[in-house]
C-alpha positions as CSV (number, residue, x, y, z in Angstrom):
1,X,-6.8,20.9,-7.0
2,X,-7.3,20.3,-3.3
3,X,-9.6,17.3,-2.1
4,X,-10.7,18.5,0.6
5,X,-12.8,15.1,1.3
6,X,-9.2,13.1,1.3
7,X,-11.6,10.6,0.0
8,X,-11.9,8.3,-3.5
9,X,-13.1,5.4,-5.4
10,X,-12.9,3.8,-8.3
11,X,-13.0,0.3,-10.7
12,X,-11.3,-1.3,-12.5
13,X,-12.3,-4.4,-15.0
14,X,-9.9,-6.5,-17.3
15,X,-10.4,-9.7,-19.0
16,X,-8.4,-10.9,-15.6
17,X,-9.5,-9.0,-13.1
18,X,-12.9,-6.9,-11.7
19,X,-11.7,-4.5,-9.1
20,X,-13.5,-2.0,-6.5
21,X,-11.1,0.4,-3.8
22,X,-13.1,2.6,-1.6
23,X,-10.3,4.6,0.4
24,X,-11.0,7.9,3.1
25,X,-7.3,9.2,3.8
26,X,-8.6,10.5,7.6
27,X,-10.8,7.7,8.5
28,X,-10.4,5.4,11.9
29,X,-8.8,2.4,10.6
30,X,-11.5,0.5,9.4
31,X,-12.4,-1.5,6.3
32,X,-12.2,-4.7,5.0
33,X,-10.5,-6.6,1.9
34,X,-12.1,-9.4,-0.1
35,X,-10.2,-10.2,-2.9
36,X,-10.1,-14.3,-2.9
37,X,-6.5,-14.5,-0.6
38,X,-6.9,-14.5,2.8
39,X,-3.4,-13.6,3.7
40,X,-3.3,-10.5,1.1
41,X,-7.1,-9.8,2.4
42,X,-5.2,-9.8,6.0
43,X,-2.3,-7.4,4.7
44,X,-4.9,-5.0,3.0
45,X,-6.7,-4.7,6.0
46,X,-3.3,-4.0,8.0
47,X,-2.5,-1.3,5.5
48,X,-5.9,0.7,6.2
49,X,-5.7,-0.2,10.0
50,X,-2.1,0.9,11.2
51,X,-2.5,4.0,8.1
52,X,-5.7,4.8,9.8
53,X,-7.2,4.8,6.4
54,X,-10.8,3.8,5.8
55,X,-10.1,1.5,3.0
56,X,-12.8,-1.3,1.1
57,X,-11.2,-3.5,-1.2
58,X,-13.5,-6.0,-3.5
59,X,-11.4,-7.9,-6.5
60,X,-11.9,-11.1,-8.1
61,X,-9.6,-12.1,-10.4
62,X,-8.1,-15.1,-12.3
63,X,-7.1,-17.2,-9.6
64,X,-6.9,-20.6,-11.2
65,X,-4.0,-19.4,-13.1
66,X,-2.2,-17.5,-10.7
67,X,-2.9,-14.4,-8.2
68,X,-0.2,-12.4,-9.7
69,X,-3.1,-10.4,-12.1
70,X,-5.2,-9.8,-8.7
71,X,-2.2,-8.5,-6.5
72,X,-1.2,-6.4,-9.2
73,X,-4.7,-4.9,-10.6
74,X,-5.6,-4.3,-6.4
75,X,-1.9,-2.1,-6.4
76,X,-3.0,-0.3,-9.5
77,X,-6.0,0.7,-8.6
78,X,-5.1,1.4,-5.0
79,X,-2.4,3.6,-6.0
80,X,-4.4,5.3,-7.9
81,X,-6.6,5.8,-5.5
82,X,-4.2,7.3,-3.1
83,X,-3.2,9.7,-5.6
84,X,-6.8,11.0,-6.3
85,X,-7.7,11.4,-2.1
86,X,-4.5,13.0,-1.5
87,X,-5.1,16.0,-4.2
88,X,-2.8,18.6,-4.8
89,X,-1.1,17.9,-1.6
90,X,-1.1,20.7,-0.3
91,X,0.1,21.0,3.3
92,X,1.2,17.5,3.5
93,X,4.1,16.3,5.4
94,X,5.4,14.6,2.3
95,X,7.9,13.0,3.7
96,X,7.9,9.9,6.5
97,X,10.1,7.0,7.6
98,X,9.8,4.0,10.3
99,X,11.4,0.7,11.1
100,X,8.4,-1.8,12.5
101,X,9.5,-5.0,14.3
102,X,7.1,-8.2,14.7
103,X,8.8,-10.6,16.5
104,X,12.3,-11.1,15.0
105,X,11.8,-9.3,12.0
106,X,12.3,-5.8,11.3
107,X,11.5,-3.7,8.3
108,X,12.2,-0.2,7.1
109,X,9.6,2.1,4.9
110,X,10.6,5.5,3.6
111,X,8.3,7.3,1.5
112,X,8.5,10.7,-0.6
113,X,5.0,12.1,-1.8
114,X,7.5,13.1,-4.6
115,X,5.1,12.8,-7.7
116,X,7.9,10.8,-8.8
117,X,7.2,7.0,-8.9
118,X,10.2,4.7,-7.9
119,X,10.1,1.5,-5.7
120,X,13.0,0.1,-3.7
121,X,12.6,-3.4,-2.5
122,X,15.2,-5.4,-0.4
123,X,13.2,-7.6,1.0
124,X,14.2,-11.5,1.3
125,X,11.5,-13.8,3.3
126,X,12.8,-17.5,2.8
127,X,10.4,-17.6,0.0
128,X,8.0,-20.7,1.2
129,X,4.2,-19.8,0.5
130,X,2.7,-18.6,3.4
131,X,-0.2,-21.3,4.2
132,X,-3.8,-20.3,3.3
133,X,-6.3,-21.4,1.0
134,X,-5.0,-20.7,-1.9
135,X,-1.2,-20.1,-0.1
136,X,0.1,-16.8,-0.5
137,X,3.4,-16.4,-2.6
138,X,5.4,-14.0,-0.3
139,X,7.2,-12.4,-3.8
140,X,3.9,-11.1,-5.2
141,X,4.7,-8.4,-2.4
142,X,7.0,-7.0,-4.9
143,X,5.2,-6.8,-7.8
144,X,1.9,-5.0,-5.2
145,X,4.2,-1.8,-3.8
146,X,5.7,-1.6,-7.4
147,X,2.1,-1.2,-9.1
148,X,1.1,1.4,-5.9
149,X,4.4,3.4,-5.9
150,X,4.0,3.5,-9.9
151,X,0.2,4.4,-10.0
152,X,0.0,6.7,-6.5
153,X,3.4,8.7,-8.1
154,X,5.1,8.4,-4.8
155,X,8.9,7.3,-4.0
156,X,9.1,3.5,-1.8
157,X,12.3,2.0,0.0
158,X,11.1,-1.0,1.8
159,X,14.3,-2.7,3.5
160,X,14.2,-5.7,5.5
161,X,16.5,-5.1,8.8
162,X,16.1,-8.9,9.4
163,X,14.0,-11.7,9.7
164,X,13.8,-15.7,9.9
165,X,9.6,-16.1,9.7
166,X,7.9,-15.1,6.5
167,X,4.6,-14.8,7.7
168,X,6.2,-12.0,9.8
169,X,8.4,-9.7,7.5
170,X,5.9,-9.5,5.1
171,X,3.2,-8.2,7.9
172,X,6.0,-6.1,9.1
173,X,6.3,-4.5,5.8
174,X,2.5,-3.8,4.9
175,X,2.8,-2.3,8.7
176,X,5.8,-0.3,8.1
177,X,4.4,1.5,4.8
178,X,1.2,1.9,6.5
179,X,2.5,3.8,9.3
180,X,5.1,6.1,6.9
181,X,2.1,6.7,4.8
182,X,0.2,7.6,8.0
183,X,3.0,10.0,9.0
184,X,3.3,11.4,5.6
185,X,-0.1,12.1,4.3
186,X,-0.9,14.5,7.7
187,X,-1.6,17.6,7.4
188,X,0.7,20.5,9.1
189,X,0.5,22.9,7.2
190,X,-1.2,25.0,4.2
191,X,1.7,25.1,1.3
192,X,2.4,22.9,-1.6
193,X,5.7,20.8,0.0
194,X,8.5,21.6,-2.9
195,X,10.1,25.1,-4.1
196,X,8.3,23.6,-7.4
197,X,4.9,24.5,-6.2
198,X,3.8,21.5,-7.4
199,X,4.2,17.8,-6.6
């Protein structure tokens, strides 16, 4: 069924994480992300900006044990999100790809509105924490697309081109997607995009 809003919302709640996504597929860009890590709050907020998404993220989680529960739960419920604003997809581009640079680095995101979940990830940062309070672990990047790309049903390579500054490829990745999901999501035309009929 069409959603003709491109909009949704939802919660989520676990004994490890409380969770609120607020997402408008053709909004301006804005939003905010509190969730308890700045640096993640700063890629979230990249994601809805260069996707020109409206997009509200609230989480707490169980931070004193680790922020892997919060990254994971916010890409789960985001994803499905996504899935729910986009609809039936019908006259989608489906498909999108872009390299984004930042500096030195350079990364790659391709994405397939397939309805078929599957994440590629070749991205190697030097692995330091990116400073914060609490530091960010750059792999928890990972496990965040892999919980969107499973939950929003969509196909995900993210390659890294190259890179030396971790801060950088990882904002050059949230970037990339954002902009391949901006491309991909637009609509052109009035059809479902498959000889299925369906995606």
């Amino acid at each position: 069924m069409t959603n003709s809003s491109r909009t949704a919302s939802a919660s989520r709640s676990t004994a490890e994480t409380s969770i609120e996504i607020a997402i408008d597929l053709d909004g301006q860009g804005q939003g905010a992300a509190n969730t308890g890590l700045p640096f993640f709050d700063h890629m979230l907020s990249q994601l809805g900006r260069h996707g020109g998404f409206n997009l509200q993220v609230d989480a707490s989680g169980d931070l004193e044990v680790d922020a892997h529960h919060t990254v994971e739960d916010v890409g789960i419920l985001l994803g499905s999100c996504f899935a729910e604003s986009l609809g039936d997809k019908a006259g989608v581009r489906r498909f999108a790809s872009i390299s984004i640079p930042l500096d030195e680095a350079v990364v790659e995101a391709v994405v397939d509105l397939s309805g078929r979940p599957f994440l590629h990830y070749e991205v190697s940062p030097p692995g330091q924490k990116i400073l914060g309070d609490p530091p960010f672990d750059p792999q928890l990047c990972e496990e965040f697309w892999r919980a969107f790309a499973t939950s929003a049903a969509l196909t995900l390579h993210i390659t890294m081109i190259r890179g030396r500054n971790t801060h950088h490829i990882i904002e050059a990745s949230f970037k990339a997607v954002a902009r391949a999901l901006r491309d991909a999501v637009r609509v052109e035309g009035t059809g479902i995009p498959s000889t299925k009929g369906v995606l």
